[in-house]
C-alpha positions as CSV (number, residue, x, y, z in Angstrom):
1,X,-34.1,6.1,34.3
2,X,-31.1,4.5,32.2
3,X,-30.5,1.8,31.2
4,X,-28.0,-0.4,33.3
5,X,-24.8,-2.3,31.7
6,X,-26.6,-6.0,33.2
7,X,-30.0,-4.8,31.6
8,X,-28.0,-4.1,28.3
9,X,-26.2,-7.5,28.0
10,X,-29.6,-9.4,29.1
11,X,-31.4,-8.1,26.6
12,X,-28.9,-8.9,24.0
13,X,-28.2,-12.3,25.3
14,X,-32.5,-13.1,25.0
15,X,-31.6,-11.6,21.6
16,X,-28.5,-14.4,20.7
17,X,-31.0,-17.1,21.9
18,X,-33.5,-15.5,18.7
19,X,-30.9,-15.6,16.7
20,X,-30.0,-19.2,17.6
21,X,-33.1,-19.9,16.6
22,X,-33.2,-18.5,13.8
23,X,-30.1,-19.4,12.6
24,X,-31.1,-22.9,12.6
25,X,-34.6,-22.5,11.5
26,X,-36.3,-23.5,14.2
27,X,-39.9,-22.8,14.8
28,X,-40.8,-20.1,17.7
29,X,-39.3,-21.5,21.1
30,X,-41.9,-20.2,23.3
31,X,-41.8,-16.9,25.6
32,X,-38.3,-17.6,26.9
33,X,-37.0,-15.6,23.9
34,X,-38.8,-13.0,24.7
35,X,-41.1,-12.6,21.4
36,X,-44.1,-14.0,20.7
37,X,-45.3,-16.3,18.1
38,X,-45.9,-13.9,15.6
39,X,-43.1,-11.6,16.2
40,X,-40.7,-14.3,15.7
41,X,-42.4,-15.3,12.7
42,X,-42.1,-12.1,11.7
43,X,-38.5,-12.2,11.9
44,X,-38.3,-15.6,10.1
45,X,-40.1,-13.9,6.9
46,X,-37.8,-11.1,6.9
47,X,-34.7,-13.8,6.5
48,X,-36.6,-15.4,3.7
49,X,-37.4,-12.7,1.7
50,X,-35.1,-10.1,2.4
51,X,-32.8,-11.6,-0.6
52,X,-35.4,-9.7,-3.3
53,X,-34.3,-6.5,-1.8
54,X,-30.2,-7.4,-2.0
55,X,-29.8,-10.5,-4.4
56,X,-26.4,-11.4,-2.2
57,X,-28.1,-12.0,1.2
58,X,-29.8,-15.4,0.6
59,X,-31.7,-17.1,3.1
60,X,-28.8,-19.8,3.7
61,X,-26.1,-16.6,4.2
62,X,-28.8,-14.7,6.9
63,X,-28.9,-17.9,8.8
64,X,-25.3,-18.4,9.1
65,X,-24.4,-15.1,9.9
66,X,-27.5,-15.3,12.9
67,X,-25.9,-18.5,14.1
68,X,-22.0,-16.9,14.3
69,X,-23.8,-14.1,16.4
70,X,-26.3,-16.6,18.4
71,X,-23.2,-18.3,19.5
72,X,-21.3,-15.3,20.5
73,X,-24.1,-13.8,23.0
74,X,-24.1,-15.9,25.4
75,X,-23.6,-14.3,29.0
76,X,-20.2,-16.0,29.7
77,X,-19.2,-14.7,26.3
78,X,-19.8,-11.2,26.8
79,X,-18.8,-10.8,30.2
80,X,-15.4,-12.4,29.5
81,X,-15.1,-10.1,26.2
82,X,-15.2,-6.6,28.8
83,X,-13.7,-7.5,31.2
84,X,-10.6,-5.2,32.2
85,X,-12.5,-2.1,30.8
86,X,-13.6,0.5,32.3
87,X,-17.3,0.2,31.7
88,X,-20.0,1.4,34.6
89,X,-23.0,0.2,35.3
90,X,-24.6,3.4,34.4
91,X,-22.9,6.0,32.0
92,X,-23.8,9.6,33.2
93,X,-22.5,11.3,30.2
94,X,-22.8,8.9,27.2
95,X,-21.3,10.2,24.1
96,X,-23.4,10.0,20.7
97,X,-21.3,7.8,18.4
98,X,-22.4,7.7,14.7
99,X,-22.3,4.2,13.2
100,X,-21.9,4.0,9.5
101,X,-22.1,0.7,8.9
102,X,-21.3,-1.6,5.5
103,X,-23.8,-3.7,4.0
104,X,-21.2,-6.4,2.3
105,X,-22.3,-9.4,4.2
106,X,-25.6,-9.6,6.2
107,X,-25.6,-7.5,9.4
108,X,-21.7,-6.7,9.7
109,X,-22.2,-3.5,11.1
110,X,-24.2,-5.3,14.0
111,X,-20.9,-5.5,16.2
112,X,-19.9,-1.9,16.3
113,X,-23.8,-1.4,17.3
114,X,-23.1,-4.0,20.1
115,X,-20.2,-2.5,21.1
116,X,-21.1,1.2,21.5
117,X,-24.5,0.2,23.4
118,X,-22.0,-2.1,25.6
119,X,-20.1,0.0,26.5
120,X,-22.5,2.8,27.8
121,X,-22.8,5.1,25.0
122,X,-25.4,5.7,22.3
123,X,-25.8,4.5,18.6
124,X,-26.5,6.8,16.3
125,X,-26.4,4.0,13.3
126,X,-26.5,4.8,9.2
127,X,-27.6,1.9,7.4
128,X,-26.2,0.4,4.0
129,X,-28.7,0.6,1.8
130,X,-27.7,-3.0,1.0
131,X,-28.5,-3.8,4.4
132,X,-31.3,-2.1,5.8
133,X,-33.8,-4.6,6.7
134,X,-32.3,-7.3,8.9
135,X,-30.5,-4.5,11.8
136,X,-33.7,-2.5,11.9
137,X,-35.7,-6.3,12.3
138,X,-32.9,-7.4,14.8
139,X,-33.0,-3.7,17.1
140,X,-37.0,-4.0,16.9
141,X,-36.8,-7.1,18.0
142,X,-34.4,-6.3,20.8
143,X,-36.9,-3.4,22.1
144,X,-39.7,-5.7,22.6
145,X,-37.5,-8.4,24.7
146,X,-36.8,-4.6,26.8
147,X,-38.2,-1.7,26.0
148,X,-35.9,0.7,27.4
149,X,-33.3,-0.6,25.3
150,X,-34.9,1.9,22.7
151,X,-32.9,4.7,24.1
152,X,-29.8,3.2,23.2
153,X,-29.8,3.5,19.7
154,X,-31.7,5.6,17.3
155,X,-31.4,5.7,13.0
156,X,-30.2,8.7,11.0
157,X,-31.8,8.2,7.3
158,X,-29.4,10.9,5.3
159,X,-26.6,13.1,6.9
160,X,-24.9,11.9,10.0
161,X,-25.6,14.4,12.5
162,X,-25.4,15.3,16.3
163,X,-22.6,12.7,16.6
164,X,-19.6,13.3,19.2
165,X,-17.7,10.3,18.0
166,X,-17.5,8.2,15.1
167,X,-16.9,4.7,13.8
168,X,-17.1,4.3,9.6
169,X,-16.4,1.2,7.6
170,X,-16.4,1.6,3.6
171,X,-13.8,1.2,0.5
172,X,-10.7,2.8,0.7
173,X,-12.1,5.8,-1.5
174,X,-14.9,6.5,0.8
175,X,-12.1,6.3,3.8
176,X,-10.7,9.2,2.5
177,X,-14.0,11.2,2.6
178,X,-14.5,9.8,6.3
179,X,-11.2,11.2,7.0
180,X,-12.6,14.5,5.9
181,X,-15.6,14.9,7.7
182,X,-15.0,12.8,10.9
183,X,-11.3,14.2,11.1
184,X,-12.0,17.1,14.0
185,X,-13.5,14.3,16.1
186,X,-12.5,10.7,17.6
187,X,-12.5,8.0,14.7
188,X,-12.4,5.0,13.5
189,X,-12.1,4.8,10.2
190,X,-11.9,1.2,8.2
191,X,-10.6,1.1,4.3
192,X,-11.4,-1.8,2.0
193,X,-9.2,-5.3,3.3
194,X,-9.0,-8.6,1.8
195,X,-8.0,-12.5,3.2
196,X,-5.5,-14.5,2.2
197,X,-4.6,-18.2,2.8
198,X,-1.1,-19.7,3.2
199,X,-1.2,-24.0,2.3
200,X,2.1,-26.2,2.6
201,X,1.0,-29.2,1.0
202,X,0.0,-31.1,4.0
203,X,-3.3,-30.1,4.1
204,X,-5.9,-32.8,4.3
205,X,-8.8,-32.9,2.2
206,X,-10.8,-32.2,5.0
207,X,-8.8,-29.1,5.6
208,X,-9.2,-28.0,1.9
209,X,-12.9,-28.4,2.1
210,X,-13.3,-26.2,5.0
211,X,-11.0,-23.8,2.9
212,X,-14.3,-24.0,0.9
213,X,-16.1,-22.6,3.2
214,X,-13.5,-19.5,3.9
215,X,-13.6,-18.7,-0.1
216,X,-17.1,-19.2,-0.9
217,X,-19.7,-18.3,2.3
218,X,-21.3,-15.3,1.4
219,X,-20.2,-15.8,-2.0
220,X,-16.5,-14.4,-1.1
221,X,-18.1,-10.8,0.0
222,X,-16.3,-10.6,3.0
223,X,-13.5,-8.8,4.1
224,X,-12.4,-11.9,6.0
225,X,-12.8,-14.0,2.6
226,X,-10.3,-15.6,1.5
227,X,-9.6,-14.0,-2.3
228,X,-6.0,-15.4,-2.7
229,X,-4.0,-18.5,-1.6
230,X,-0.3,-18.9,-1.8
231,X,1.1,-22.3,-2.9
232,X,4.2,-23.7,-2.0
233,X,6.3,-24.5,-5.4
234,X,4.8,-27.6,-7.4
235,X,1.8,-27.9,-5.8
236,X,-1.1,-30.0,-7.9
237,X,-4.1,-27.4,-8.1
238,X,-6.3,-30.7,-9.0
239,X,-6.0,-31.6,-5.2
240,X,-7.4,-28.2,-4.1
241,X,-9.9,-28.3,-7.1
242,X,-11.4,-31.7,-5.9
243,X,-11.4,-30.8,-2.3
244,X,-13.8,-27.8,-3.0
245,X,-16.1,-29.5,-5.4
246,X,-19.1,-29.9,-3.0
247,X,-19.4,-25.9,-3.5
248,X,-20.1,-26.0,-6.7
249,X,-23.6,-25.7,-6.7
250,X,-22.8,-21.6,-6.1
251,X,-22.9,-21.4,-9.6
252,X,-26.4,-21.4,-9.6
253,X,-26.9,-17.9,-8.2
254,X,-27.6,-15.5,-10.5
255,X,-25.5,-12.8,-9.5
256,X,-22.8,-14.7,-8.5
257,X,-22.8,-16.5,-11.9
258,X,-23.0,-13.0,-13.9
259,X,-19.7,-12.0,-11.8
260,X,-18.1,-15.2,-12.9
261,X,-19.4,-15.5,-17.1
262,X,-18.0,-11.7,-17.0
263,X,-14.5,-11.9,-15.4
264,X,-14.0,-15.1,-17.3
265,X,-15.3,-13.2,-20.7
266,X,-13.0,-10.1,-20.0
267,X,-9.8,-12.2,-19.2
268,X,-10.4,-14.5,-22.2
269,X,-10.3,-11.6,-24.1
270,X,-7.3,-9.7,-23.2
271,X,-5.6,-13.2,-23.9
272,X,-5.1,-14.4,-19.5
273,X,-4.3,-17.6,-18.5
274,X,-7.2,-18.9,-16.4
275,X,-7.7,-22.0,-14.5
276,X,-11.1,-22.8,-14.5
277,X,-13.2,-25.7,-12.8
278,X,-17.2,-24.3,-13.9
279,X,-18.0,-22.4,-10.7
280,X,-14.2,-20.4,-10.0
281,X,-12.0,-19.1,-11.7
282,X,-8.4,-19.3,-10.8
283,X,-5.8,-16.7,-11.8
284,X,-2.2,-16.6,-10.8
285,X,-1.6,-13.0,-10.0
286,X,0.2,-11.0,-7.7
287,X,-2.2,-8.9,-6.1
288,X,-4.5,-9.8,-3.0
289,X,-7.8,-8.8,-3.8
290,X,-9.4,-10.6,-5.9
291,X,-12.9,-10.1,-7.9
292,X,-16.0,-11.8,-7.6
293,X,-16.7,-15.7,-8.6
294,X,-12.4,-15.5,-8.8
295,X,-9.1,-16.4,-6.7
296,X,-6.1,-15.5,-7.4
297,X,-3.1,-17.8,-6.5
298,X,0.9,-17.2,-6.2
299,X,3.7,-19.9,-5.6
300,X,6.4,-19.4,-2.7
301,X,9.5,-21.3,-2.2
302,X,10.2,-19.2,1.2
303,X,7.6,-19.5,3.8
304,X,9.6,-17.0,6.1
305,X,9.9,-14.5,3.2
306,X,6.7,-14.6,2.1
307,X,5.3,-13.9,5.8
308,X,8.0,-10.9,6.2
309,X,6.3,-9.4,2.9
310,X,2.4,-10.3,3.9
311,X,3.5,-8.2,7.3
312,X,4.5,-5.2,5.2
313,X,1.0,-5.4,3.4
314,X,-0.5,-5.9,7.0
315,X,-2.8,-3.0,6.0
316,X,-4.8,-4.5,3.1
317,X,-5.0,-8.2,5.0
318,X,-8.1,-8.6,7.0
319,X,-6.9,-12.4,8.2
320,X,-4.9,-15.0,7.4
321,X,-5.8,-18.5,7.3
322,X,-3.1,-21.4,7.4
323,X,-2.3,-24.4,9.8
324,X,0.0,-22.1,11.6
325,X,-3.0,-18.6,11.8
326,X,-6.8,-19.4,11.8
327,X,-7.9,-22.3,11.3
328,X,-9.3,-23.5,7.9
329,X,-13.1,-22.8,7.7
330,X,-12.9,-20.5,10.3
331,X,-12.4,-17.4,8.7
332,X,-16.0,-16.1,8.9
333,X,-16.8,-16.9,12.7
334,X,-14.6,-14.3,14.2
335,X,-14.9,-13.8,18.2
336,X,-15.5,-10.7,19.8
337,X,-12.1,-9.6,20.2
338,X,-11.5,-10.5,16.5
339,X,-12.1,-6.5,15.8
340,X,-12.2,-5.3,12.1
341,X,-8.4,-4.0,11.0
342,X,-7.2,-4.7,14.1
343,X,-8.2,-1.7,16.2
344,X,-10.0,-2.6,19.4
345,X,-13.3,-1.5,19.4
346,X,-13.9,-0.9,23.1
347,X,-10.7,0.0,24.1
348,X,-11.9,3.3,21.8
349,X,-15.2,3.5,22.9
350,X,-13.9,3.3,26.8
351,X,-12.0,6.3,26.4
352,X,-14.5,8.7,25.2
């Protein structure tokens, strides 16, 4: 017997309610979640030590990436997400879609895995080897809530095989090996973006605060991260630099602080001019992306021409936040339809 497209999102929306949970660090909720005791507290221990296996996913990050998702399962929430696709209740044929997912920020490659299983066809999911405790945790977890939900996914540990489809998310050098071995078949294939952030001097300190928040959750790891901001002509970097002050305590992660001492060191040396406030260094610089613990900044005097040229780079920008795009601080809680470089996820899946 199959599993049907209601039992699928149930199971996932007893899942958001874990991750809700979670998220906030709650003790167990009781058998409405679907777990018991232990098996939520099992869960819970994975969040709080999973940080010795990858330094970068710290309890705080975990949590805030299970609320995002908490709040995106809900039942009204995924039912308004597919609607207008063509997905039945039962797949006859499902295809086999290999999942090789990133392992940048905790559990990023969880929506592709949500989609795929959504929309009637089967995971086949790779792990990051920087992320290969929390998925696994979050699948078990969502096999004892429903048991037959096991036969909609299943783990390949080294070569990707028996896969009929695929969906890949790396850097842009490991796009191009993608490109070779997934070329024959139907593909998604996702290169390395960046964020920017557009101010106009109006900005509130409030609104520079949340900014915050877009440069520094998940210590900047994201592809929706904001790594450069564009400053209108004349603008006083002390107002920005006050706003995000309350972030400074980052500096106090190891890794985070080796990224920073060595990017400041290397620049120092080859004689750059550095702005730099004791937790981030600021660089004016032309390019988008920049590294870890930094942010690079340009000036404008043309809003319109600076736009026209972001649109021509449209293929290295992940998001863009502004008072005119996404809202400040809102950068890392995407929606469902928010779909990594712009390519709809289930529109793809939907017409395999």
């Amino acid at each position: 017997m199959k599993v049907s497209h209601q039992q699928k999102s149930g199971a996932f929306v007893t899942l958001g309610t874990v991750m809700t949970a979670l998220g906030h660090n709650e003790g167990w909720p009781g058998y409405s979640c679907g777990l018991s005791e232990s098996e939520y507290n099992d869960l819970r221990h994975i969040i709080e030590i999973n940080h010795h296996s990858n330094g970068w996913f710290t309890p705080d990050n975990i949590r805030k990436s299970f609320r995002e998702w908490g709040a995106l399962l809900r039942e009204d929430t995924l039912r308004a997400w597919l609607t207008g696709y063509d997905i039945p209740e039962v797949r006859d044929t499902p295809v086999k879609v290999g999942i090789i997912c990133a392992g940048n920020i905790p559990i990023v490659g969880f929506h592709d895995i949500l989609s795929v299983i959504l929309s009637g066809h089967i995971a086949l999911i790779k792990l990051s080897s920087s992320d290969n405790k929390l998925i696994p945790a979050l699948l078990h977890a969502l096999t004892v809530i429903d048991p037959m939900m096991a036969e909609t996914f299943s783990y390949v540990e080294y070569k990707l095989t028996g896969h009929e489809a695929a969906i890949a998310t790396g850097s842009n050098n490991s796009s191009r090996y993608f490109k070779y071995y997934f070329g024959h078949m139907p593909h998604i294939i996702r290169k390395g973006r960046t964020s920017a952030a557009i101010l106009d001097g109006t900005e509130t300190q409030e609104e520079l605060k949340q900014l915050g928040h877009d440069i520094f959750d998940y210590f900047g790891l994201g592809c929706r991260s904001i790594s450069k901001i564009f400053l209108p002509k004349g603008y006083d970097l002390d107002v920005f630099f006050k706003s995000i002050y309350d972030f400074h305590p980052i500096i106090n992660h190891h890794k985070y602080a080796n990224n920073y001492d060595y990017n400041k060191a290397v620049w120092l040396l080859n004689g750059e001019n550095l702005l730099d406030n004791g937790f981030i260094l600021l660089k004016e610089e032309k390019a988008l992306a920049s590294p870890t613990a930094s942010l690079y900044f340009e000036y404008y005097d043309d809003e319109k021409a600076l736009r026209a040229n972001l649109q021509d780079n449209s293929e290295s920008i992940q998001c863009i936040v502004s008072k005119k795009d996404i809202p400040f601080g809102q950068s890392q809680s995407p929606s469902l339809t928010d779909y990594a470089d712009g390519v709809n996820t289930i529109e793809f899946l939907t017409r395999l």
